[in-house]
N, C-alpha and C positions, 0 to 999 in steps of 0.2 A: 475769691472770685464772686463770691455770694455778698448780700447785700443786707443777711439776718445776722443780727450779732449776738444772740442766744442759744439757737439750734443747734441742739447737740448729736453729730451724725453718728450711725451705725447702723447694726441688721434690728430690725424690729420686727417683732411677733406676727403681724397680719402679711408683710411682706415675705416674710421668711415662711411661713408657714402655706401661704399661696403658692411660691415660688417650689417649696418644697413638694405638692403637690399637683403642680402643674408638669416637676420633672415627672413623679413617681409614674404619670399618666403614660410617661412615655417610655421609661425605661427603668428596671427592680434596681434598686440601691445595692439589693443585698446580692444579686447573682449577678451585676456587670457595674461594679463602682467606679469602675474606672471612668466609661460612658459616661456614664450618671453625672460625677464630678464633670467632665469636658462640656456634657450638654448644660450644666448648670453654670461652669463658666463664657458659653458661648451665648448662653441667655443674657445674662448679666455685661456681658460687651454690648448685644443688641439693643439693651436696655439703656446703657447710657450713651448710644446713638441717639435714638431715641430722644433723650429727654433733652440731649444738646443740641439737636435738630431744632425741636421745636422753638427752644431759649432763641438760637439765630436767627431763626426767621423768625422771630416775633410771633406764633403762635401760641403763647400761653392763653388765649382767649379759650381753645379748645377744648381745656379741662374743665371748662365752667359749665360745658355742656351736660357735666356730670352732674344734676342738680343735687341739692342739699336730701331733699327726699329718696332721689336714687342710691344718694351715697349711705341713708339708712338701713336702706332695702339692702345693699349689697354688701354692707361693714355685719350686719344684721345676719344674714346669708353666710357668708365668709365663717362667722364666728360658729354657725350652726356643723359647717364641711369642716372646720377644723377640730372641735370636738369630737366629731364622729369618728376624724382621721387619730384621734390620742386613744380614741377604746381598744385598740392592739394593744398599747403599753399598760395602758390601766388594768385590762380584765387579764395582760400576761398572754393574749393570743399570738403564737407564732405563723401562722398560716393567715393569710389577711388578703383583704380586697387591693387592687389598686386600683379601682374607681371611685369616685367622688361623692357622687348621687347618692342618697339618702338610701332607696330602696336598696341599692346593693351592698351598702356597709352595712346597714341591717342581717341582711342575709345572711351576711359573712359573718357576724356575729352571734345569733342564733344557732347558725350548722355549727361552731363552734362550744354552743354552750355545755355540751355533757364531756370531752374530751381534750377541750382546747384552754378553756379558762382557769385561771392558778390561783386558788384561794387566797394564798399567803401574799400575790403581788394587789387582790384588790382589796382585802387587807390595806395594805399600806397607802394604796391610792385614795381608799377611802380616808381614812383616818385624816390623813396630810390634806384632802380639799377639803374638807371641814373646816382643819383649822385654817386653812388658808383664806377660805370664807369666811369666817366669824371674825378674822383680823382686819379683812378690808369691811367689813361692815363695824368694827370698831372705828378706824381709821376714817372711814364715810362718816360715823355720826359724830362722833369730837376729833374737830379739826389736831387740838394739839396732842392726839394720840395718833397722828399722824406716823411716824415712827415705824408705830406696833406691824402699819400693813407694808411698807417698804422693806423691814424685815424680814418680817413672815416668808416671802420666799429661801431667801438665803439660809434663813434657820431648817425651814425645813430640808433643804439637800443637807446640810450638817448631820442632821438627826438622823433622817434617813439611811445615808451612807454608813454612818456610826451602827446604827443597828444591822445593817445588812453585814458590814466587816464583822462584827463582835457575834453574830450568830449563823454568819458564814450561810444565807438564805439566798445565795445565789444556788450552792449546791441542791435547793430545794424547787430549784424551776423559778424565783424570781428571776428576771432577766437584768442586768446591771450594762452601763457603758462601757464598759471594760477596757482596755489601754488607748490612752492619746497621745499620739507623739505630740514633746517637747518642740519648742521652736516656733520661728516663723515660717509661713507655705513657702514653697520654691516659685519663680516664674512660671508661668503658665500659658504665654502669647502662644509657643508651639501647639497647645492642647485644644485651642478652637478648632469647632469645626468652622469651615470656610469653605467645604461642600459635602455631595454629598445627600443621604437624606434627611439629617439631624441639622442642616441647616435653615430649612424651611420651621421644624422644630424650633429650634433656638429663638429664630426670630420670633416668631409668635409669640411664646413664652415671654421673650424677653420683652416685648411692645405691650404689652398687660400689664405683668411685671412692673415697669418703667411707669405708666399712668399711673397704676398705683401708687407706685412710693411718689412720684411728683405730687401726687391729691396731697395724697399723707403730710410731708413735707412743706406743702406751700400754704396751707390751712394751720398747721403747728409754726410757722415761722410769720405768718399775718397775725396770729393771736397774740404770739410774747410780741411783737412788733408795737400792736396795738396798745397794750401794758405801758410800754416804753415810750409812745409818742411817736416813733417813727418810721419811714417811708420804707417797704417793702417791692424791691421791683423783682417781680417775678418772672420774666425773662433771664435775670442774671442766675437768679437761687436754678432755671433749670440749664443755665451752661455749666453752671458750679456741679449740679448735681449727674451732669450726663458726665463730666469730664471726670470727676472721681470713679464712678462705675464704670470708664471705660479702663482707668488704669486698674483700677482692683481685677477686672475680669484679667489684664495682663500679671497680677501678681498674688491669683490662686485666691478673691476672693468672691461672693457673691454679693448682689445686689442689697444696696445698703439706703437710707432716706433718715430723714427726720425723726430722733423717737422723740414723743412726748414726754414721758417718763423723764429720760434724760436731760430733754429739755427743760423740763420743769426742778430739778434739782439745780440744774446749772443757774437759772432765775434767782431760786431760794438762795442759793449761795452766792450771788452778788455779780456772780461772774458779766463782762461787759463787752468783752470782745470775743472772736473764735479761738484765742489763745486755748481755753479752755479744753478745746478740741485736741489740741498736740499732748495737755497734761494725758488726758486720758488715754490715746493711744499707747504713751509709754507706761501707763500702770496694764492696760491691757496688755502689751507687750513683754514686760515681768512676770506678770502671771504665766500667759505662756511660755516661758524660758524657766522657771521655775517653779510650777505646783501644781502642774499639766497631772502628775502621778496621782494625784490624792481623788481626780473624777473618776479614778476605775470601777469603785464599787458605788458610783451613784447608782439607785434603779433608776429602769426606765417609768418606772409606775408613778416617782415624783415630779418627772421631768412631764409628763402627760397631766400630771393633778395641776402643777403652777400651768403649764399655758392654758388647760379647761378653766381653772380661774383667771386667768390674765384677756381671756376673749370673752368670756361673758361679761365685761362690762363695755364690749361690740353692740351688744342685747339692747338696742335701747326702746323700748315699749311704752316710756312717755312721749317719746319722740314721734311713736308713729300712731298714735289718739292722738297729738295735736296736730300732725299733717293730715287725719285724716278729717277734723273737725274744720281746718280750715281752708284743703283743697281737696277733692276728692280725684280730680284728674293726677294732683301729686302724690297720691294714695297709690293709686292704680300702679303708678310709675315706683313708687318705692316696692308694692308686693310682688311687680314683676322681674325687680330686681332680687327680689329675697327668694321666691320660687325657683327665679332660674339659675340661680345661683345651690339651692337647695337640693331641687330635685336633677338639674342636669348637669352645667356645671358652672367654672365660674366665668369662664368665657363666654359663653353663651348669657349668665349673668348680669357682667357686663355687657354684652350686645345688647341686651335688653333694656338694662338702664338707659343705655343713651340715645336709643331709639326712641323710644316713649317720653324722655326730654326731650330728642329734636322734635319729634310729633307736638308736643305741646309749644314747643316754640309756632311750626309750623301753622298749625291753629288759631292761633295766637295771632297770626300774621294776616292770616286768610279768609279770619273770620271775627274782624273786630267788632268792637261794643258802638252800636249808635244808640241814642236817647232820645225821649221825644222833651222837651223841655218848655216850661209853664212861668208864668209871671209870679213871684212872690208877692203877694199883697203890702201894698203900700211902697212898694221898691221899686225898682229899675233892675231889679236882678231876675235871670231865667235859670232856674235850675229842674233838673230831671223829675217828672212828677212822680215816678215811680221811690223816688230817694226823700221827695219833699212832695206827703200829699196833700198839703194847702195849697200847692201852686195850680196857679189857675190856667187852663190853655186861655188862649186870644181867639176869641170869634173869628173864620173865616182865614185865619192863617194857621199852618203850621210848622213847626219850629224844631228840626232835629238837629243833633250835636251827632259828628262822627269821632269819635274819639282813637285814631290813632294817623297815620301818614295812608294815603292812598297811592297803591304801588299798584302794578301788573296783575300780582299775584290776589289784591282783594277789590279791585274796580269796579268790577261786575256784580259783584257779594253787593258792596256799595251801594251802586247804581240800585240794584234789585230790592234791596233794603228798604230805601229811601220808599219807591214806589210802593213796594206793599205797606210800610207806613202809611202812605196818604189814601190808598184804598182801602185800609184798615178806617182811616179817620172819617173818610166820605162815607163808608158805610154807616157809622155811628151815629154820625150828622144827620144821614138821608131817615133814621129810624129816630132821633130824639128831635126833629122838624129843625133843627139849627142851620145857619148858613153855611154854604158849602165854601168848603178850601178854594182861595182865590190866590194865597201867596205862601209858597212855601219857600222856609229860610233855613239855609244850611249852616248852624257856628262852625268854623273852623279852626276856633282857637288851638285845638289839640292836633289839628292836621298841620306838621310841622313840614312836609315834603308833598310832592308829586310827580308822578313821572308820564311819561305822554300817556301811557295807559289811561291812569289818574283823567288827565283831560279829554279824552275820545269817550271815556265813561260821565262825565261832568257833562260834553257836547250830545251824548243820547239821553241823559238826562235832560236839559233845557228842552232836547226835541218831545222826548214823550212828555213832559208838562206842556209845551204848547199844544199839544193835541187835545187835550182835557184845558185849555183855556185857562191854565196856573203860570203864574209867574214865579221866575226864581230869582232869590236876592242872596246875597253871601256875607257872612258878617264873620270882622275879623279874621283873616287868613292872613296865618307869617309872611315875613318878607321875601322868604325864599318862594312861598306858595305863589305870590301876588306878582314878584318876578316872569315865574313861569307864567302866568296865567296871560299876563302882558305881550310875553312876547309869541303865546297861541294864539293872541288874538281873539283868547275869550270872552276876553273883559268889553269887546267892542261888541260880541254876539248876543251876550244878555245887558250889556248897556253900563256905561261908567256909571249911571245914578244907583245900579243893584251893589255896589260892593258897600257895603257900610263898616266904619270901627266897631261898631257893638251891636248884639242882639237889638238894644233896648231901640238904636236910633233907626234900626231896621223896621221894628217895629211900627214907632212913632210915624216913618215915613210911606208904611204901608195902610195904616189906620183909617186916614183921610180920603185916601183911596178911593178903600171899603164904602166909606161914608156914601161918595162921591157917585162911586159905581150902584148902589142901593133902590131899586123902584121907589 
């Protein structure tokens, strides 16, 4: 159904481990699993509502709202709540928070530290992210040791297990995973809830959830796309992706997306089509029908060291000194994803990120860039004096550029702009003894739209310039612009001789004027 012929699906670490924690918030694994399990599959239905919804209607635009800086902020955030959540396993604490929040896993960690924490499981966690470290930083610096850090994890549950069986350090307070049934999950459609109070639950969870893994997923299947040459439509990848999660949640599974990882081997190995996809679920399949027994005596303290290594490289801190050297509005919008994901939680996180992108969009909209622009000596060309300061203003005119579409929402911004530009300019005039503004010229090359507003703001403008004895000319507006403008009857209010092709003939045709007009 999907449209990536690389993406290799299953549960991946940020989704799984969000997911994981978004249940814990609502219901203990360990004193009602049953719950737990239903609300984790009632998430995962609503999650691939969700994300099939959006594919149908054609809203894949909506995830874009997440910008690249937010999604720093909260992959960044994310990986900080999931660390924090593996310190039960790692330090061996059996008594543990189920909040999220920084301050409180803290907490729980310290009132823990004289009676709660097992030497011999941090021991082991220690030792194991070490190495797990020092592999992916092999692997990071020579590519064809690549290998070493793909390894590294599997080795270490080997070792681990091995030593934990051979010196029997379960009896000693390590905690291990202890039996997994064999086999495939049974159906699970009965096990939704579909009311009730874990249904408002589920959804939530699961509409997070869902944006997540579509981010994850449509970003990982644009990139191998990219590699490859070819067209990604991402409305299909989220029918493909809501329709699998809808059936997994009917057949006992959780919410599943795009891994990288996977993906990226699948590449390496040549694969071309989703075929790839079926190889893998029947070796997964085998395993579970077959060597379910041998994860008894995993500890949990290795299982805690590989994700605390597999999300720090979430961490990305060149990432966010270049966002902050090159936007600082998408600064703001990345730390308030990374805070509120940090200190509160990751809903609230996410609210944050996308807030602070729609604000900046909004901004954006409401408060676009005008210019005042200057003659380049020797040329015909007008460019921004502030960008080019050779360029020279024109005696007695002046000359601003609005640089986006004037809509409802920035008309008035517009309008008011314009004018304190020319009182800004007359002032300057009236103190360096030079002629006063007799023509001011709007470029509209960049004004690709307008809407009546647009024109009701353009017709108080032409009025407050006739009050101050300026003329206005307009140079260059689209055809969609020039349309409109025709059929308000603009174009007859300030006069067909004001519209000109370009700055320069606007210019030329005001010049003489000047002359003209001159004691």
């Amino acid at each position: 159904m999907g449209s990536s012929r690389d993406i290799a699906i299953g549960p991946v670490a940020v989704v799984s481990l969000l997911l994981g924690t978004l249940l814990q918030n609502e219901i203990d694994p360990v004193k009602d699993p049953l719950d737990y399990r239903r609300l984790a599959f009632t998430a995962t239905f609503f999650a691939g509502i969700t994300q099939a919804t959006l594919g149908c209607l054609r809203l894949g635009f909506l995830i874009d709202f997440l910008s690249h800086a937010a999604t720093v902020g909260f992959m960044a955030g994310a990986a900080i709540t999931i660390m924090l959540q593996q310190l039960k396993g790692f330090l061996g604490i059996k008594k543990f928070t189920t909040k999220t929040d920084i301050v409180s896993v803290m907490r729980s960690v310290f009132r823990a530290i004289h009676h709660g924490w097992n030497w011999q499981t941090i021991v082991i966690g220690v030792c194991f992210l070490a190495f797990l470290l020092v592999a992916k930083y092999i692997g990071k610096k020579n590519k064809k040791f690549f290998w070493i850090a793909a390894l590294a994890p599997l080795t270490s549950v080997i070792l681990a297990t091995f030593f934990v069986f051979i010196t029997r350090a379960d009896k000693h307070g390590v905690q291990i995973v202890q039996h997994i049934k064999k086999g495939i999950n049974p159906p699970s459609a009965h096990q939704l809830f579909l009311g009730g109070p874990y249904l408002g639950k589920g959804f939530r969870i699961g509409v997070v959830a869902g944006v997540i893994a579509l981010t994850e997923a449509i970003a990982i299947g644009r990139a191998f796309a990219a590699l490859k040459d070819y067209p990604i439509d991402g409305n299909k990848e989220m029918v493909a992706l809501g329709t699998m999660n809808i059936v997994g949640s009917l057949t006992s599974c959780y919410v599943a997306t795009g891994s990288f990882s996977r993906s990226a081997v699948n590449f390496m190995a040549g694969c071309e089509t989703t075929v790839s996809n079926i190889v893998m679920s029947i070796i997964v399949f085998l395993t579970l029908e077959l060597i379910t027994p041998l994860f008894k005596y995993i500890p949990n303290a290795i299982l805690a060291a590989i994700i605390i290594s597999a999300v720090s490289g979430l961490i990305d801190v060149n990432a966010m000194i270049l966002i902050w050297k090159i936007d600082k509005f998408d600064f703001i919008a990345c730390m308030g994803a990374f805070f509120g994901v940090v200190f509160v939680s990751v809903e609230i996180g996410l609210l944050i990120a996308v807030s602070i992108s729609f604000a900046k969009i909004l901004l954006q909209v409401t408060r676009p860039r005008t210019a005042l622009l200057g003659n380049i000596p020797a040329t015909s060309v007008y460019r921004n004096v502030q960008q080019y300061p050779e360029a020279t203003k024109v005696p007695g005119i002046l000359i601003v550029r609005v640089d986006s579409s004037i809509y409802f929402s920035n008309s008035n911004y517009v309008k008011e702009r314009i004018l304190r530009w020319l009182a800004d300019e007359e002032e300057q005039n009236h103190k360096k003894n030079l002629p006063r503004i007799q023509y001011l010229i709007i470029e509209m090359s960049p004004v690709i739209d307008i809407d009546t507003s647009g024109i009701h703001a353009l017709e108080d403008l032409y009025r407050s310039l006739e009050k101050r004895d300026v003329k206005l000319a307009l140079a260059n507006p689209g055809p969609v612009v020039v349309s409109k403008l025709y059929a308000s009857n603009y174009v007859d209010l300030i006069g067909q001789d004001k519209l000109f092709l370009t700055v320069a003939n606007a210019v030329h045709a005001c010049v003489p004027k000047l002359e003209d007009e001159e004691p």
